[in-house]
DOVOTI-65424 format. One record per residue (C-alpha): residue in one letter; x, y, z. Coordinates in steps of 0.2 Angstrom, whole numbers, plus 2048, in hexadecimal, padded with zeros to 3 digits. Layout:
BEGIN
AXYZ ...
! end
This chain:
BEGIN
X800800800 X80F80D805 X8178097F4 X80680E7EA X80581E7F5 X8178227F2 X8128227DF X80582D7E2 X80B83A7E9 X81983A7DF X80E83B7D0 X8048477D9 X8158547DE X8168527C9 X80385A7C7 X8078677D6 X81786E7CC X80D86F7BE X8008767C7 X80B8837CD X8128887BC X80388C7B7 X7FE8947C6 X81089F7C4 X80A8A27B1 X7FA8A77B5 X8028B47C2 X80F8BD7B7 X8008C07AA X7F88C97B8 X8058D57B9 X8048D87CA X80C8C87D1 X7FC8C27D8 X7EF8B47CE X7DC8B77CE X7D98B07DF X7E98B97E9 X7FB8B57EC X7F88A87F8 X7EF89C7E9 X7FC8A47DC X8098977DF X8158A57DE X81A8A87EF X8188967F5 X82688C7F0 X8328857FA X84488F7F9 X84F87F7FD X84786F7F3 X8518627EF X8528517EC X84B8487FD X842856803 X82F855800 X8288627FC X81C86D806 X81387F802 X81A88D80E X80889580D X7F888C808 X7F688A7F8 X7E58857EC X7E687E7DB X7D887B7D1 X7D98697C8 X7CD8607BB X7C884F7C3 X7C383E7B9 X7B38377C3 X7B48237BF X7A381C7C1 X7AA80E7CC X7AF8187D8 X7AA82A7D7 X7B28377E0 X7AD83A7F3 X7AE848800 X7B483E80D X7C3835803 X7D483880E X7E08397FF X7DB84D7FC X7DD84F80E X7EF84980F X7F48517FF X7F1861807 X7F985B81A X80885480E X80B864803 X80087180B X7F78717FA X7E38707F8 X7DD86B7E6 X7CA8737E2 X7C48657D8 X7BA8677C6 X7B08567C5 X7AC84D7B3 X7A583D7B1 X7B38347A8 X7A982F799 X7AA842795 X7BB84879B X7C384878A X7B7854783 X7B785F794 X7C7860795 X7C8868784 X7BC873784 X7C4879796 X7D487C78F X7CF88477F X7C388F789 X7D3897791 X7D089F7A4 X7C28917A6 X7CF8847A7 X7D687E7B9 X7E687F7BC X7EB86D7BB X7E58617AF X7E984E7B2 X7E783E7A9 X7ED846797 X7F783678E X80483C780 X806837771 X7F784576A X7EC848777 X7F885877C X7FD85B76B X7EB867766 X7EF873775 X802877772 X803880763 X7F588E76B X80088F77A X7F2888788 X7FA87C790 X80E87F798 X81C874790 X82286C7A1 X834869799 X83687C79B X8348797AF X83E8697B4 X84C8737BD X83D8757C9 X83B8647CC X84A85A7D6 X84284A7D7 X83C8487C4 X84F84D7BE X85783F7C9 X84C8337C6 X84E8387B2 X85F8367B2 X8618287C1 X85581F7B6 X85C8237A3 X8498297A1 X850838793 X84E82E784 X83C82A787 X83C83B788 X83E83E774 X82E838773 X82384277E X82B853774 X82185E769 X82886775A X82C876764 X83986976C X83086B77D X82585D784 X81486378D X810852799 X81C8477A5 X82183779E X81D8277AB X82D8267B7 X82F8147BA X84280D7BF X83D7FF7B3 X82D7F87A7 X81E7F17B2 X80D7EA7AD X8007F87B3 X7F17EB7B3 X7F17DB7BA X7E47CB7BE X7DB7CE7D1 X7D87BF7D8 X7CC7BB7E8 X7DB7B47F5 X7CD7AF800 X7C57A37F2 X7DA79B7EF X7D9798801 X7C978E800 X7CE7857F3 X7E17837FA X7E878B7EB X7F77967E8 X7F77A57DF X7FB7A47CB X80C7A77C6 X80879F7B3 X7F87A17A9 X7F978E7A7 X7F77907BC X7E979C7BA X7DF7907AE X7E07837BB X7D978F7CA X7CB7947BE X7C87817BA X7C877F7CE X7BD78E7D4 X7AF7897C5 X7AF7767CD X7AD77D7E0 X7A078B7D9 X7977857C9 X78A7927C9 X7997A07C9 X7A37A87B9 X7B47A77C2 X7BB7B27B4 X7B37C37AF X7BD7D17A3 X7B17DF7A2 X7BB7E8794 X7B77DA785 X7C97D078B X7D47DF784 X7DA7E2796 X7DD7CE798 X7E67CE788 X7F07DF78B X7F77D4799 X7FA7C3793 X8037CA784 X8107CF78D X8177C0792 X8147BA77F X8207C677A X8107CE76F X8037DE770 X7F17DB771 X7E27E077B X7E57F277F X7F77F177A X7F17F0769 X7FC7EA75B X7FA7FE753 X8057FF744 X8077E9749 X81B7EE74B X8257E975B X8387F075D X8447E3761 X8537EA76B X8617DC769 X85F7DD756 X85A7EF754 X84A7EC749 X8397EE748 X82E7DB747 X81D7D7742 X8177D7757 X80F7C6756 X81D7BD74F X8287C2760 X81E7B7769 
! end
């Protein structure tokens, strides 16, 4: 649990500093060193002088950034939920949420950002590869590349991790890229298989370590409960086969096989991606 929390806040620190750039940006249009809502939600006078890496970082005055918010229907968002609340004990920052169901956050955000002062300050869950690309040339939307000398944590871990040549791919034409990349030490599956431990403890089972081993528990759990689907994938498989392809050496499900190519590193060369496997 620590290690998920740890990846959210530090996912988090990455929104806040591009909360604050705006924020900063917003104030210097102003001309008067304050934003529309005061100094104190400016984000100009905030900041930390001595921020390093291994220090955490933490607001010297309040601070309130406005922040569009993906409401999953699964799990809609809640006043009561803790994780706001230890953001702002944490960093001394309060985000003023815009909710939109997710079924229409694409076209909300859009129109938010090409709308101009309507949009909040920080604007989350925004994949590259195109989904940027509309809002650069206009100027909307800060290239983040411009800002990293403000953020200690991202350069070492770019440069600890040998992250700058994913980088190339995040850039725009200006040479600048407008969103983070994913900072992982090394490549790990985002989705997995959730299994009910309760029901391998019934059964005496182990947890799967083969798909081969996951056929037999399925096999097992459909002889103790007969009446039960022990298997379900509410996304038409593509989040099974995203998965299983991996250890096929392939693409599929949500991977997708797009152009069907696959670059093979010891040789240098791009294959058909279902051949690999």
């Amino acid at each position: 649990m620590k290690k998920h929390w740890t990846k959210w806040m530090l996912a988090l620190m990455f929104i806040l500093f591009l909360g604050l750039l705006a924020a900063c940006n917003d104030a210097e249009s102003d001309g008067d060193g304050k934003g529309e809502e005061g100094s104190s939600e400016s984000g100009s006078g905030a900041a930390m002088e001595d921020y390093g890496v291994g220090d955490t970082f933490k607001a010297t005055e309040p601070v309130t950034f406005t922040s569009l918010f993906s409401d999953h229907p699964n799990y809609p968002i809640k006043d009561d939920w803790l994780f706001f609340d230890k953001i702002k004990e944490l960093t001394n920052v309060e985000l003023e949420l815009t909710s939109v169901p997710m079924s229409d956050y694409t076209e909300k955000r859009s129109l938010l950002i090409s709308s101009g002062g309507d949009a909040p300050y920080i604007i989350p869950k925004t994949y590259p590869g195109g989904e940027e690309t509309p809002f650069v040339s206009s100027g909307a939307i800060l290239p983040i590349s411009d800002y990293v000398d403000l953020m200690p944590h991202y350069q070492e871990k770019v440069e600890k991790w040998e992250i700058e040549p994913f980088l190339e791919g995040l850039r725009q034409q200006d040479g600048k890229y407008y969103v983070l990349p994913g900072v992982h030490e090394k490549v790990w599956p985002d989705y997995s298989l959730a299994v009910r431990t309760d029901i391998l403890e019934e059964l005496g089972l182990e947890e799967p370590e083969t798909w081969e081993e996951v056929e037999v528990m399925l096999e097992e759990m459909k002889k103790a409960y007969p009446d039960v689907i022990p298997f379900s994938d509410r996304f038409k498989l593509d989040s099974t086969l995203n998965i299983a392809a991996v250890t096929f050496g392939t693409k599929a499900g949500w991977g997708g096989l797009g152009n069907m190519l696959t670059y093979v590193e010891e040789s240098d060369e791009f294959i058909f991606a279902p051949d690999n496997g």
